[in-house]
C-alpha positions in Angstrom: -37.5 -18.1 13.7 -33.8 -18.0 13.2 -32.4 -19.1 9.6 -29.0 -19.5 9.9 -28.8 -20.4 6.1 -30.0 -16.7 4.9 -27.5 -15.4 7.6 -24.7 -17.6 6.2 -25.7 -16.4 2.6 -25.5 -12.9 3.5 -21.8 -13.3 4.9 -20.9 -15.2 1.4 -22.8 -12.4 -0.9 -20.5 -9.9 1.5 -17.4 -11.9 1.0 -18.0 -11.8 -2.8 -18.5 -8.5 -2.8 -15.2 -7.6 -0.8 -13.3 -10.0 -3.0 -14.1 -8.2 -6.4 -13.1 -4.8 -4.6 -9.9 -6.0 -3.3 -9.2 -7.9 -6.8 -10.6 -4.3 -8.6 -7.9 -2.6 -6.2 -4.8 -4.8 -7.2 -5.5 -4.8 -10.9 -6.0 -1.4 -10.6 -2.7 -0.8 -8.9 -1.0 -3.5 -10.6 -1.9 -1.0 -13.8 -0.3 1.9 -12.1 3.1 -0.5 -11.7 3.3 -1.3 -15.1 2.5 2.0 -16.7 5.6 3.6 -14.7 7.9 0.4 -15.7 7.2 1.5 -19.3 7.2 5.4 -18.8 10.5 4.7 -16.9 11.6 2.3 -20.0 10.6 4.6 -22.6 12.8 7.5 -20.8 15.6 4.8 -20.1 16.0 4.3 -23.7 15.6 8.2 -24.9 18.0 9.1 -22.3 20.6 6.6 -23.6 20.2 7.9 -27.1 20.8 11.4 -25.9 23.1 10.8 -23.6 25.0 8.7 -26.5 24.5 11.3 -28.9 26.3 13.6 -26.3 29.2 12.0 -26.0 29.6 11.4 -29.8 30.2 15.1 -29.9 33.0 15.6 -26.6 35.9 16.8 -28.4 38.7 16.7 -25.5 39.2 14.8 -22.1 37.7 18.1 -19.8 34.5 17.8 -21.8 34.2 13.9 -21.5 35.0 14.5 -17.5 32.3 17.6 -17.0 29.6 15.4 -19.5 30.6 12.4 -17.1 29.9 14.5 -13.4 26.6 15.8 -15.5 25.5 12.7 -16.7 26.2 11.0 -13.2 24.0 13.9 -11.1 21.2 13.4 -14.1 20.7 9.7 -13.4 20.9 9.8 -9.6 18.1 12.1 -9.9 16.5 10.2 -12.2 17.0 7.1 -9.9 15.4 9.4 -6.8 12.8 10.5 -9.4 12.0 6.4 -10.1 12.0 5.6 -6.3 9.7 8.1 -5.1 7.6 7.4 -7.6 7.1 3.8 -6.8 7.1 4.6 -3.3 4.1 7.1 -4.0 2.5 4.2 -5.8 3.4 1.5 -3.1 1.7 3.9 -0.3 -1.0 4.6 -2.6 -2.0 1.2 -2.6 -1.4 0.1 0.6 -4.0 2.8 1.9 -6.4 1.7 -1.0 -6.1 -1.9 0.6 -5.8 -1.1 4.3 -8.8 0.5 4.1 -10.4 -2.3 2.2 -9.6 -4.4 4.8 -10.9 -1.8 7.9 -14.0 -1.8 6.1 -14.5 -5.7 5.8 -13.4 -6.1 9.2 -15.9 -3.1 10.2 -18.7 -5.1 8.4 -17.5 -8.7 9.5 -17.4 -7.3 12.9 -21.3 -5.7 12.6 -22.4 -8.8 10.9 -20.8 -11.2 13.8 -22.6 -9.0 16.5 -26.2 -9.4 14.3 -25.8 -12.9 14.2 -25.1 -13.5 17.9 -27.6 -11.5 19.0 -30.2 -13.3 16.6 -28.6 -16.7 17.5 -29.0 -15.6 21.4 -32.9 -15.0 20.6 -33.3 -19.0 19.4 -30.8 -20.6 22.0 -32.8 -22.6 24.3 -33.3 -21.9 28.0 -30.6 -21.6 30.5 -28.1 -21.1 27.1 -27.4 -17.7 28.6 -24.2 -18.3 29.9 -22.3 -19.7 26.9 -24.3 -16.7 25.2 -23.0 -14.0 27.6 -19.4 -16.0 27.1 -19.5 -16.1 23.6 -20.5 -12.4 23.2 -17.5 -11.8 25.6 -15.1 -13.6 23.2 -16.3 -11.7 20.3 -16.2 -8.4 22.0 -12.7 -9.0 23.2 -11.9 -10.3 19.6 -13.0 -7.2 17.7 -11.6 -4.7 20.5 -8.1 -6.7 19.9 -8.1 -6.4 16.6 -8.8 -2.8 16.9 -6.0 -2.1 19.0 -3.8 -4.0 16.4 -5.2 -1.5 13.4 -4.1 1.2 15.9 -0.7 0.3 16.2 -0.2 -0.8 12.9 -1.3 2.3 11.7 0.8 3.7 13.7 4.0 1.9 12.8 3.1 2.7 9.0 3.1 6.1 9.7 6.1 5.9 11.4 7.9 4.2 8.5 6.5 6.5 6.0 8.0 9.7 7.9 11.2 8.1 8.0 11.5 7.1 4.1 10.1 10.3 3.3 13.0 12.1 4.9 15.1 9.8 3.9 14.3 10.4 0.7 14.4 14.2 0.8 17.8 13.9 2.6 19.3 11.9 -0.3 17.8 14.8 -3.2 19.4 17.1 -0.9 22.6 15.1 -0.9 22.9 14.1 -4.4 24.1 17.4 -6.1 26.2 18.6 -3.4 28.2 15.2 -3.7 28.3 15.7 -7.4 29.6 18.7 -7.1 32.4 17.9 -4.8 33.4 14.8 -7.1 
């Protein structure tokens, strides 16, 4: 006989279960944030001292201007350095939770299809139409949402490409328009 209450127990013992991994995968992450905000603190502040000691020591204007062209190329590389690191760690964790989330849906989906076909078993006679009709809908449901992964997919991949080589372009860039400066 058909117990939809075990059924609907099983979809909440799931849910908990993707919830702790999805909360497991932010804090993790949200570690991975705040360890580079202090790394990238921590080499704000030496940097400063250094750079400070440096100019404590410029003994005419041509050495304050070539520190000045040097200290300039050092922190647009540093910036670079910063923002493809985050980046990196931005991706990182949207894969972590896109997959997440593929694998929930992959599971919803299974579980959705199990419990329609075990419903279908207890309807009652001549139910077979609003069965077959609601099997359509879940069908057409799950192969939507499948096409929407695709493209999504696609459009991250796409964006990823293009702030990658953005990126490189503008390492490239940076010490040739230091040195022209």
């Amino acid at each position: 006989m058909y117990n939809p209450t075990e059924q609907f127990a099983e979809f909440n013992k799931v849910n908990v279960a993707q919830a702790s991994k999805l909360a497991a995968i932010a804090i993790g992450n949200a570690e991975k944030f705040v360890k580079l905000g202090m790394n990238t603190a921590r080499f704000a502040v030496e940097q400063s001292l250094e750079n400070a000691k440096a100019v404590a020591t410029v003994k005419d204007v041509q050495e304050l201007f070539a520190l000045r062209a040097k200290l300039a190329e050092h922190g647009v590389q540093t910036a670079l350095a910063y923002s493809k690191n985050l980046y990196e760690l931005a991706s990182e964790a949207q894969a972590e939770l896109t997959a997440a989330s593929e694998e929930s849906w992959s599971n919803y989906t299974r579980g959705m299809a199990k419990w329609v076909d075990t419903a279908s078993q207890s309807a009652p006679a001549g139910s077979d139409v609003a069965v077959n009709a609601f099997k359509s809908t879940v069908a057409a449901t799950t192969a939507a949402f499948d096409q929407f992964q695709k493209a999504t997919r696609q459009v991250v991949n796409l964006a990823d490409a293009s702030v990658r080589a953005a990126a490189n372009s503008a390492a490239k860039a940076a010490p040739k328009g230091r040195r022209a400066a």
